[in-house]
GUGUMAR-197919 format. One line per 2 residues: number of its first residue (from 1); their letters; for each residue x negated, y negated, z negated of C-alpha. Coordinates in Angstrom, 3 decimals. Last residue first. Layout:
BEGIN
NUM) a) X/Y/Z ~ ... $
This chain:
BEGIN
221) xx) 29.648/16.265/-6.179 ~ 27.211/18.343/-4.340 $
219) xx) 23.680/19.583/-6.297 ~ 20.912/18.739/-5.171 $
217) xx) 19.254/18.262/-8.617 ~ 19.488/14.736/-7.713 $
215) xx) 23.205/14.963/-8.273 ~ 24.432/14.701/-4.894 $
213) xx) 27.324/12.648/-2.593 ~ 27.798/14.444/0.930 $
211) xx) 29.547/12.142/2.700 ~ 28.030/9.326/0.672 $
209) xx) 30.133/7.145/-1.641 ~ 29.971/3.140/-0.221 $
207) xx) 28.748/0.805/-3.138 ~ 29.781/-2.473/-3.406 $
205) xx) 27.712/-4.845/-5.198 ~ 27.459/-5.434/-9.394 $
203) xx) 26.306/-2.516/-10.251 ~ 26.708/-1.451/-14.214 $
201) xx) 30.311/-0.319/-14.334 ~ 30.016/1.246/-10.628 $
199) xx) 27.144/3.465/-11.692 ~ 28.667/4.363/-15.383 $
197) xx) 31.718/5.675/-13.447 ~ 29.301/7.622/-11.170 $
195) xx) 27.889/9.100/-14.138 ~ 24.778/9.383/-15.196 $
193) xx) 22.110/11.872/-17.229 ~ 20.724/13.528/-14.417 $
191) xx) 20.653/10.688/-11.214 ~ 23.746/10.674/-9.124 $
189) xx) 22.459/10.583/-5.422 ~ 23.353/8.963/-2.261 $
187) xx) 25.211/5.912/-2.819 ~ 25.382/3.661/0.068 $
185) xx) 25.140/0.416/0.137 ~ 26.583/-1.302/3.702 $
183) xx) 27.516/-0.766/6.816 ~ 24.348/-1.634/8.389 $
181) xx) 22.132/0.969/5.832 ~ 20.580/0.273/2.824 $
179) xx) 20.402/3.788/0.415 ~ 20.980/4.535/-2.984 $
177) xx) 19.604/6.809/-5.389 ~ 21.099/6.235/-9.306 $
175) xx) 21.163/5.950/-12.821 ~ 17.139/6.046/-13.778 $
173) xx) 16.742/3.657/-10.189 ~ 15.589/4.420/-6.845 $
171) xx) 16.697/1.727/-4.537 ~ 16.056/2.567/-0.393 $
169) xx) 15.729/0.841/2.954 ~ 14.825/-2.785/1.605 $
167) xx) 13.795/-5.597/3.716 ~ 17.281/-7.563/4.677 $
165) xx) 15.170/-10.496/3.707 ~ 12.018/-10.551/1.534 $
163) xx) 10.358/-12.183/-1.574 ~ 14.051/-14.130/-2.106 $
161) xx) 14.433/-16.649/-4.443 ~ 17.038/-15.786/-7.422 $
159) xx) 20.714/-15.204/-7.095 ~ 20.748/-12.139/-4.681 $
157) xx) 23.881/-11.065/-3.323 ~ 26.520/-8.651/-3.828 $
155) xx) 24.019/-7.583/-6.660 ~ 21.644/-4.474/-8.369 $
153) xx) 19.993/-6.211/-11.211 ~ 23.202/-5.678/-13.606 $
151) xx) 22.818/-7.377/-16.667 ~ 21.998/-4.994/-19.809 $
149) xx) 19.495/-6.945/-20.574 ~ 17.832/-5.914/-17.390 $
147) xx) 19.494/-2.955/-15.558 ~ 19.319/-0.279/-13.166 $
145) xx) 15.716/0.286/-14.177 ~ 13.534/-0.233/-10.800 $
143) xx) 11.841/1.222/-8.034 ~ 12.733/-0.298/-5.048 $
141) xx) 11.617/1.353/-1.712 ~ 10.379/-0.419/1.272 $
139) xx) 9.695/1.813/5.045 ~ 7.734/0.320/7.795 $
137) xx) 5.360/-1.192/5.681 ~ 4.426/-5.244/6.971 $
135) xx) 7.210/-7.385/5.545 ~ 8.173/-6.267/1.995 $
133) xx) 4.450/-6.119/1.978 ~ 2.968/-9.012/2.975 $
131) xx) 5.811/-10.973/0.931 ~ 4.698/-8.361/-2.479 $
129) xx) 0.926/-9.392/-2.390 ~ 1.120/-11.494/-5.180 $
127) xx) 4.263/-13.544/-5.768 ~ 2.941/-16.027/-7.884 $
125) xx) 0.486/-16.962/-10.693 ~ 4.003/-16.637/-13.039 $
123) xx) 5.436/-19.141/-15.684 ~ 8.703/-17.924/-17.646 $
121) xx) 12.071/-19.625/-17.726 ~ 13.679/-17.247/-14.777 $
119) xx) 11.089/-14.811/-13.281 ~ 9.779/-15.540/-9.626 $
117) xx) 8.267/-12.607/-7.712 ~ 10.587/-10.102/-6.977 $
115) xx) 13.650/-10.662/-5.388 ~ 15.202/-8.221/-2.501 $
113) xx) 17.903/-8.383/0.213 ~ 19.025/-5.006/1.674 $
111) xx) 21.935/-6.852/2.273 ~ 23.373/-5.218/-0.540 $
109) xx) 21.820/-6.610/-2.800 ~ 18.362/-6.132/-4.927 $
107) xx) 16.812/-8.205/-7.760 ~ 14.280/-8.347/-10.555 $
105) xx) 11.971/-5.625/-8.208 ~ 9.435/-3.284/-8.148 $
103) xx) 7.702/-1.722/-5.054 ~ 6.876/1.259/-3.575 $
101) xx) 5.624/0.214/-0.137 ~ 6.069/3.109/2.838 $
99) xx) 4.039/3.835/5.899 ~ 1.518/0.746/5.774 $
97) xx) -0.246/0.490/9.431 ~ 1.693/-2.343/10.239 $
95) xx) -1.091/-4.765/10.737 ~ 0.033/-6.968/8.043 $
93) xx) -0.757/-4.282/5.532 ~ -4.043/-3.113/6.877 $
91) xx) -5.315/-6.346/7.474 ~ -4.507/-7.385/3.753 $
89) xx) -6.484/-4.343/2.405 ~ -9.301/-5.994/4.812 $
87) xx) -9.270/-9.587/3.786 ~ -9.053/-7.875/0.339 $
85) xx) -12.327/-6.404/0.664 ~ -13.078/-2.954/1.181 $
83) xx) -13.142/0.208/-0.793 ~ -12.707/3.618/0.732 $
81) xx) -11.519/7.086/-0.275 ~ -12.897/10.696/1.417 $
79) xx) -12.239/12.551/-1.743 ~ -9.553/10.928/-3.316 $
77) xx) -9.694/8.226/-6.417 ~ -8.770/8.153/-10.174 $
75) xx) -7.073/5.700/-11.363 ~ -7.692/2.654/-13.916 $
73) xx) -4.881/0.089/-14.833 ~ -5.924/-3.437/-13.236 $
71) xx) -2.214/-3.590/-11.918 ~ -3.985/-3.830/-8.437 $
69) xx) -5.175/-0.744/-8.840 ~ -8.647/0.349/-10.838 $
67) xx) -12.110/1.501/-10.176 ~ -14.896/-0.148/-11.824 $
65) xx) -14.610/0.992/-15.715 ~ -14.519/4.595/-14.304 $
63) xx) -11.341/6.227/-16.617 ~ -11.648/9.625/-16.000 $
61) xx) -12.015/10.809/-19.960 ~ -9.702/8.072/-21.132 $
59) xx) -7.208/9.080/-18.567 ~ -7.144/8.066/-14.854 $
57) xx) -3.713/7.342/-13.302 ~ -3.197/9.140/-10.040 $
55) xx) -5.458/9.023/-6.908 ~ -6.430/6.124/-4.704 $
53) xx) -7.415/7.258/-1.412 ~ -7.469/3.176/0.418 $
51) xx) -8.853/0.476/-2.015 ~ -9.146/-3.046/-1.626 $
49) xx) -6.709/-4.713/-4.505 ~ -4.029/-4.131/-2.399 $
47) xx) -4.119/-0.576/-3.585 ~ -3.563/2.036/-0.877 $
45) xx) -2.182/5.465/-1.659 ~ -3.092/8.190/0.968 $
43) xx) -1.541/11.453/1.495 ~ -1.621/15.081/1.229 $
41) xx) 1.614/16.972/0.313 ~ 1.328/20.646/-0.223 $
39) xx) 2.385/19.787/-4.205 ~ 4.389/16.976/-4.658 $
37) xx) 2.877/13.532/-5.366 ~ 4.203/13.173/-8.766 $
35) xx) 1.283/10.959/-10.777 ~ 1.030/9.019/-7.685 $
33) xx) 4.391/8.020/-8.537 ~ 3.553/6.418/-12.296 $
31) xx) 2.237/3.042/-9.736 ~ 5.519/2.128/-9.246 $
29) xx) 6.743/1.346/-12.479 ~ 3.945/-1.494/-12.912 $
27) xx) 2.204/-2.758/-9.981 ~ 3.115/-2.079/-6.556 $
25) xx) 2.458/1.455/-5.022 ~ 1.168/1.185/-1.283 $
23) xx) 1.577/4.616/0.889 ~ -0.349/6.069/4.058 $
21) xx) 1.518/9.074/5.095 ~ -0.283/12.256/6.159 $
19) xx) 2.656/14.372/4.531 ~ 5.770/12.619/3.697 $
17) xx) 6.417/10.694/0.422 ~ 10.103/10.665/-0.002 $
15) xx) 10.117/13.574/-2.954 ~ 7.538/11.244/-5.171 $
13) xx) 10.432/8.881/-5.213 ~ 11.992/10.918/-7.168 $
11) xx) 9.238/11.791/-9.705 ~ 8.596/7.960/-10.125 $
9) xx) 12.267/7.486/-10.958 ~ 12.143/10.782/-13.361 $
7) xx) 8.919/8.697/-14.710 ~ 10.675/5.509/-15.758 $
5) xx) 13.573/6.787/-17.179 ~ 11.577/9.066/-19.205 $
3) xx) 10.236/12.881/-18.584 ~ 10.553/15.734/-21.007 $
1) x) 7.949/18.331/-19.756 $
């Protein structure tokens, strides 16, 4: 199966999900990783929305007209799923009891810093449920293009108003995996199709080379 950007990033991530984990996909890019939940590994996506054992993307044959994410796209649902109130779905999230947030981004440095919810020149009902988040899961991955316009998105420092400080643990993007630790961003993995020169030209923070830097086939560099 010939995957695009977006997917192989879903399809990555999909190899951090740990088994018994519960797991919040954002809207948009993240919500294609409950299509690549590896196989052996049983967990449960939330939705903000009010819904805990949400299953992959529904087709036109699955689609039930009242079960959706919080991207209003339909899924499919778990055995042994709940629906509750957004009161609720937020109690869950605050309370810490959020394993990992997949979330999207405009904006990610170094710092771990990330910006999400305000785009330049356009008018938006605000930041949703991404603050909660960035603050409550114990783990926050980006998933993201590399670039917007060809401007880089990954920065020494964040330009536009933050959703979350020194937040993010990992960026997943269709060039590379990198990681946010205290010394800095590391580079972990080469996605296929990239090069590391291609990396640096299109990031605009410093990235530290892992040890042991991969394709994302595994393979050393």
């Amino acid at each position: 199966m010939v995957l695009n950007d977006k997917e192989r990033i879903a399809r990555r991530i999909a190899q951090e999900l740990r088994d018994g984990d519960v797991v919040n996909l954002g809207i948009g890019l993240p919500t294609l990783v409950a299509n690549f939940v590896p196989e052996g590994v049983e967990i449960m996506l939330q939705s903000e929305n009010g819904l805990l054992g949400m299953g992959e993307l529904a087709d036109g044959n699955q689609a039930d007209p009242d079960i959706f994410n919080a991207g209003n796209q339909h899924v499919t649902i778990q055995t042994g799923a709940s629906y509750f109130d957004s009161a609720d779905s937020f109690a869950i999230i605050r309370g810490g009891h959020v394993d990992m947030t997949v979330l999207g981004a405009l904006q990610v440095d170094e710092l771990g810093n990330i910006a999400s919810h305000v785009v330049p020149g356009k008018m938006v009902p605000g930041m949703g449920g991404a603050m909660d988040l960035v603050s409550g899961a114990k783990i926050v991955v980006v998933a993201m293009l590399h670039t917007a316009k060809g401007e880089p998105k990954i920065l020494g420092r964040c330009s536009l108003p933050l959703t979350g400080v020194g937040k993010v643990n990992l960026i997943v993007t269709e060039k590379a995996v990198m990681e946010v630790t205290s010394n800095g961003l590391v580079l972990k993995e080469i996605m296929p199709g990239a090069t590391l020169d291609e990396i640096f030209a299109s990031t605009d923070a410093n990235l530290i080379l892992d040890e042991v830097l991969v394709s994302a086939d595994g393979i050393a560099i």
